[in-house]
N, C-alpha and C positions, 0 to 999 in steps of 0.2 A: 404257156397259158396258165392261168389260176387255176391250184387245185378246186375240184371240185367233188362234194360225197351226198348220197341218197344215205339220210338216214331213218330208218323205220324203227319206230316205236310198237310193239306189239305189248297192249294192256292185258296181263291176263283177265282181268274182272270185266263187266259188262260195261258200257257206254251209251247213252243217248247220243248218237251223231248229229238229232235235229236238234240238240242245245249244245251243239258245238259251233256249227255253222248255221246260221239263221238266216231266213231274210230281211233285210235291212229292214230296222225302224221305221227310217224316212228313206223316200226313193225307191222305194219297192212297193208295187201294189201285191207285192204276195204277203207280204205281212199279214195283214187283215185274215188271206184265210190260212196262213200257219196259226193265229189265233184262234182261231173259229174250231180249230181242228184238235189245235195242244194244248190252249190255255183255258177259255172261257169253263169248257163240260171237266178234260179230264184234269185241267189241273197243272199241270206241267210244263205250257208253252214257258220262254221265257218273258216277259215286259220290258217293255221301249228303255226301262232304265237301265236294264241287264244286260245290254247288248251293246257292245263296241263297234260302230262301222268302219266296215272296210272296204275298197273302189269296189265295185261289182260290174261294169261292163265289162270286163275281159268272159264273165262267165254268158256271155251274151242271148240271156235270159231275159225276153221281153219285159219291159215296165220295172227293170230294178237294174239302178243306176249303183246302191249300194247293196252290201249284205251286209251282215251281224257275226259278232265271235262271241261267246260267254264272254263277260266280265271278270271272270276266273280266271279264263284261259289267257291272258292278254299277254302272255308271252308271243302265240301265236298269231296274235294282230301283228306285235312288232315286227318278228320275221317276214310275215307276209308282205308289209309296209315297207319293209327296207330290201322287198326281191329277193331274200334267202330261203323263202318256204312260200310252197301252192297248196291247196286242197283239192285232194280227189274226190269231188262232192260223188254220190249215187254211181258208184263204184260198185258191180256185184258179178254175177256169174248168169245173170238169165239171158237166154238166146233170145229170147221174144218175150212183151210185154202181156202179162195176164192180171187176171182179174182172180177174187177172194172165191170166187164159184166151179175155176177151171185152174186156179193153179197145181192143184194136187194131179191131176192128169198130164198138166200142159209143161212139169219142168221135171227134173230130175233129182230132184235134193229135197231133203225135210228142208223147207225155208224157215221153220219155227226152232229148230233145236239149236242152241247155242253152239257147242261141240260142235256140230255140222258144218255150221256158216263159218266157224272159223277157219275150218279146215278148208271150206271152199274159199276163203280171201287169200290163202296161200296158196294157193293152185291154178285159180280162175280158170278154170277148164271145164265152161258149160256144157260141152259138148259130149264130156266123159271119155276124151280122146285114147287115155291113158293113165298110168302110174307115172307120169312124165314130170316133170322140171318145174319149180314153182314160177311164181309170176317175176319178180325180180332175177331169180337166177338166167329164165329168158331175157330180160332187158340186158344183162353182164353179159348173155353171150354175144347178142346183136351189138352191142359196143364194140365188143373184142373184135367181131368181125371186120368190123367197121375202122380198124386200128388203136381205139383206144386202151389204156393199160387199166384195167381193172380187177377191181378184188372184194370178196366177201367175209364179213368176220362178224360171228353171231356171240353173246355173250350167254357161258350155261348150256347151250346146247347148240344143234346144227338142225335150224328148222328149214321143212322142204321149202320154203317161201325161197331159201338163199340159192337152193341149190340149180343148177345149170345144167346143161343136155347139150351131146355135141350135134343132137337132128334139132336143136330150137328152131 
């Protein structure tokens, strides 16, 4: 079978995720209110020109046929276009969804501190289970299980995201 590799990009600087992936231009009525919400008051949405669409059923998100990639990023359309890359849109560590009123009570993580959230996208372990095995290092063990031949190689350093657990 063709090889195949997960490759993860860790930026160390900050990112806008919602001007990575966007709602489509045309063919999405969410448009309208990522507008309403990023562009019109604060500023920041991207406009219909800045945006690249890409199929968006597969995300099968009522009322949006397409979604949007920065215009920058269009490396990222291509791969996704040609089936060599997906996006893990709203990807995060909470158990249950909260509100601006109750999330200080209702999770278990500074969700505002940078440092924090990073360390929780390498862990994803809402639950606080452990000092356990990052997120990828569990996906390599369930492979291996599973008989595939697989391996990890980080560049610079050995971050917990790679590392593996033989109780995954």
């Amino acid at each position: 079978s063709p090889y195949k590799a997960i490759v993860y990009i860790n930026l160390s600087g900050g990112v806008d995720s919602f001007n990575i992936l966007t709602p489509g231009a045309s063919g999405c009525s969410l448009y309208d209110e990522y507008q309403e919400m990023r562009g019109k008051g604060a500023g920041i949405g991207l406009k219909r020109d800045e945006i690249l669409p890409i199929e968006g059923y597969s995300a099968r998100i009522s009322g949006c046929s397409t979604l949007g990639v920065n215009k920058h990023l269009s490396v990222y359309k291509d791969l996704f276009d040609e089936g060599k890359g997906i996006f893990f849109a709203n990807m995060g560590h909470l158990h249950k969804p909260v509100t601006k009123e109750n999330w200080l009570t209702e999770t278990r993580t500074d969700l505002f501190s940078h440092h924090t959230m990073k360390h929780e996208s390498h862990v994803v372990d809402a639950f606080r289970e452990g000092e356990g095995p990052g997120v990828l290092g569990r996906m390599l063990d369930i492979l291996e299980a599973k008989g595939h031949a697989v391996g990890a190689t980080a560049v610079n350093s050995k971050p917990q995201i790679i590392d593996g657990s033989p109780t995954t």
